[in-house]
N, C-alpha and C positions, 0 to 999 in steps of 0.2 A: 156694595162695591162702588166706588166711586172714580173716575177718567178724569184727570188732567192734564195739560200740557203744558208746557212754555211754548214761549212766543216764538214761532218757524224761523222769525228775523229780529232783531234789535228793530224796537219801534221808534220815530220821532215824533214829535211834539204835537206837527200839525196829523200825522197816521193818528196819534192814540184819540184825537176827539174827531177822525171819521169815524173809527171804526171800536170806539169804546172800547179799547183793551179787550177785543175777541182774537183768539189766536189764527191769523192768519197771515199768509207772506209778504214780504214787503211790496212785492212786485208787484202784490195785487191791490195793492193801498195806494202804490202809484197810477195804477191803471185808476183807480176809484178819483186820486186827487187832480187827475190832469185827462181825465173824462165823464165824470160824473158817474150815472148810476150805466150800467152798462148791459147789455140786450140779453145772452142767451148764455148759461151756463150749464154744464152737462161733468156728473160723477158715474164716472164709469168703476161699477162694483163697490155701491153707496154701501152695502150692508146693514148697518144702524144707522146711517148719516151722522156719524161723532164730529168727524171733521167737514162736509160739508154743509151740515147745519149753521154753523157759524162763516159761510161764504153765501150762501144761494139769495138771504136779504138782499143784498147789494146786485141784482138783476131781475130786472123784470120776465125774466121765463127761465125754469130749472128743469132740470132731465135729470131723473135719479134709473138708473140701470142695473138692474139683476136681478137672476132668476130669480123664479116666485119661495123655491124652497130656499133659500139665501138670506133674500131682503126683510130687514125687519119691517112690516107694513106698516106697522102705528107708527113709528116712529120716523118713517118718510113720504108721511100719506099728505105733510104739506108743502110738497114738492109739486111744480103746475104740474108736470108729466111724470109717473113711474111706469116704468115698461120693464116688462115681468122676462124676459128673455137674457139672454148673453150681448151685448153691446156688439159681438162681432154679425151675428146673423141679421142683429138688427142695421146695422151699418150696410149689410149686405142688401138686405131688401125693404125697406123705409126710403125714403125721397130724400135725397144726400142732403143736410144739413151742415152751418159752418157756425163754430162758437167763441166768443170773445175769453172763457179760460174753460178748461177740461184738468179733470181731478181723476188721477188714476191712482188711488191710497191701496198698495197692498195686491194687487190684482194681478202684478207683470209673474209672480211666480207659478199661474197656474194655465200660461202658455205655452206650447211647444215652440213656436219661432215670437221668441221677444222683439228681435229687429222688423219682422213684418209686422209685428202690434205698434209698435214705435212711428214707423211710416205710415200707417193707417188713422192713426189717432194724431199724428201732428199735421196730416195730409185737412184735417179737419177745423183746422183752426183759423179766424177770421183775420184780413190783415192786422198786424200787430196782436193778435191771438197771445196766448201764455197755454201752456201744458206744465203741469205740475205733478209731478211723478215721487211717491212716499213710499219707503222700500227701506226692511229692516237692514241695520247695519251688520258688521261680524262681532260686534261685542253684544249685542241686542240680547234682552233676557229672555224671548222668545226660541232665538236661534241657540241658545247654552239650556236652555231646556230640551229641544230637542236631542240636542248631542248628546245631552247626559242618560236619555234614557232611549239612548238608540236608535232612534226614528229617522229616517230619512228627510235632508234638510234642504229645504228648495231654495237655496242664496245665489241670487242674482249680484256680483259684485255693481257697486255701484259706477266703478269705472267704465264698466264695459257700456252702460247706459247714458252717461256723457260723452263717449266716444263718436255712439251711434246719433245724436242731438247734433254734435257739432259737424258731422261728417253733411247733415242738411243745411249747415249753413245758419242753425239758432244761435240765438245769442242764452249760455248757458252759465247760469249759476246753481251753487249748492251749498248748504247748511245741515248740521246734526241738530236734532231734537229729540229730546227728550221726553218719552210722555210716563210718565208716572200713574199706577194703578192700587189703589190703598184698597186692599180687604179689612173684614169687621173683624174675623177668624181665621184661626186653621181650616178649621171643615168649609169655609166659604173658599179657601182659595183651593183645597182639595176637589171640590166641585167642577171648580172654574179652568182648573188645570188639566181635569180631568175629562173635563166638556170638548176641550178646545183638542183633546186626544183622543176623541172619540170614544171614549173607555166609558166604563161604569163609574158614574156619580159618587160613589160611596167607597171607590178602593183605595187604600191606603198602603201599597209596596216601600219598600226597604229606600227604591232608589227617589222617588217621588220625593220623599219626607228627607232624604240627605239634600239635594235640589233645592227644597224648600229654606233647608237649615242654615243651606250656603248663599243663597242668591236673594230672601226676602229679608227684609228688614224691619224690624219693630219702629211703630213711629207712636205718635202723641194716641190717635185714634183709631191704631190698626196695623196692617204691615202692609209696606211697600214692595211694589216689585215695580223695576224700570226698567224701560224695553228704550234703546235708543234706536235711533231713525235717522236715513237719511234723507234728506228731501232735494229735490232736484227742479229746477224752474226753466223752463225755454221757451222762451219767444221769436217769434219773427216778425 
């Protein structure tokens, strides 16, 4: 199975030979162009590090965050700091730290007060700081998966989170992305689908396989399924 994306922001000329055509946001290419390499960066709820593996180079010290049954370890074990807990208890008892960007990819839906996560995590951020906040859309292949087979859907609309940025006074923008996930197989994405549901590996129901019928796509080397995103950028 293979992850890709497109670029968070339309790149220019002098971004694509900082930052070698890695998918990252614009904001953070200008931080990179008109500050050089920059001090401290922190993924709150890294899980694999897909997306902050291609940001955490460009600073000299990373903080990858989440619990130990969560974090993929190999795969963010070259991170200066991982710390095995929840970002909030850590936030809570750790010696207050401030960071020049904070990557919140996917994490706002498994809060009960998202405005207190909101003020917390931009409370953290170093003068001219960035918080960049990555949250499925409502058309997202993730989100029409769950609906279609029932499950209960934690969609944070994304207005409601530029509301809360701007009411602090950030300067807030936002873009959809696209990230595209090519399976080799049927039984790879039955697996994958079925992982990501907590379910048995191996089940194949009625409703799954229509899901599938309707939502993936045969491509050159596999099929496609595209989950779009919204991405969300504030600085102060």
């Amino acid at each position: 199975m293979n992850t890709e994306a497109k670029p968070f922001f339309p790149l220019k000329g002098n971004e694509k030979k900082i930052i070698r055509n890695r998918v990252l946001p614009s904001v953070l290419c200008n931080h990179i162009l008109n500050q050089g390499r920059l001090d401290n960066f922190l993924d709150i709820g890294v899980d694999n590090g897909f997306v902050s593996q291609k940001i955490r180079t460009f600073f000299n010290t990373s903080f990858a965050v989440e619990p130990a049954t969560i974090a993929d370890q190999e795969k963010i074990k070259d991170f200066t700091y991982v710390i095995n807990t929840t970002w909030q208890d850590w936030f809570e008892n750790a010696t207050p730290m401030f960071f020049d960007f904070i990557l919140v990819s996917h994490s706002l839906y498994y809060l009960e007060d998202v405005n207190n996560a909101i003020e917390q995590i931009t409370s953290r951020l170093k003068s001219k700081g960035t918080a960049c906040f990555i949250l499925e859309d409502e058309h997202s292949g993730k989100i029409n998966l769950l609906k279609s087979l029932g499950e209960t859907v934690d969609f944070i609309p994304s207005e409601a989170i530029i509301r809360e940025l701007e009411k602090r006074n950030l300067k807030v923008s936002n873009e959809r992305v696209t990230i595209d996930i090519v399976f080799d197989d049927i039984k790879q994405i039955f697996e994958a689908f079925n992982n990501f549901l907590g379910r048995d590996p191996t089940r194949e129901d009625d409703d799954l396989r229509e899901y599938i019928g309707s939502y993936i796509k045969p491509v050159t080397h596999g099929f496609k399924w595209m989950r779009n995103n919204i991405v969300i950028v504030a600085s102060n």
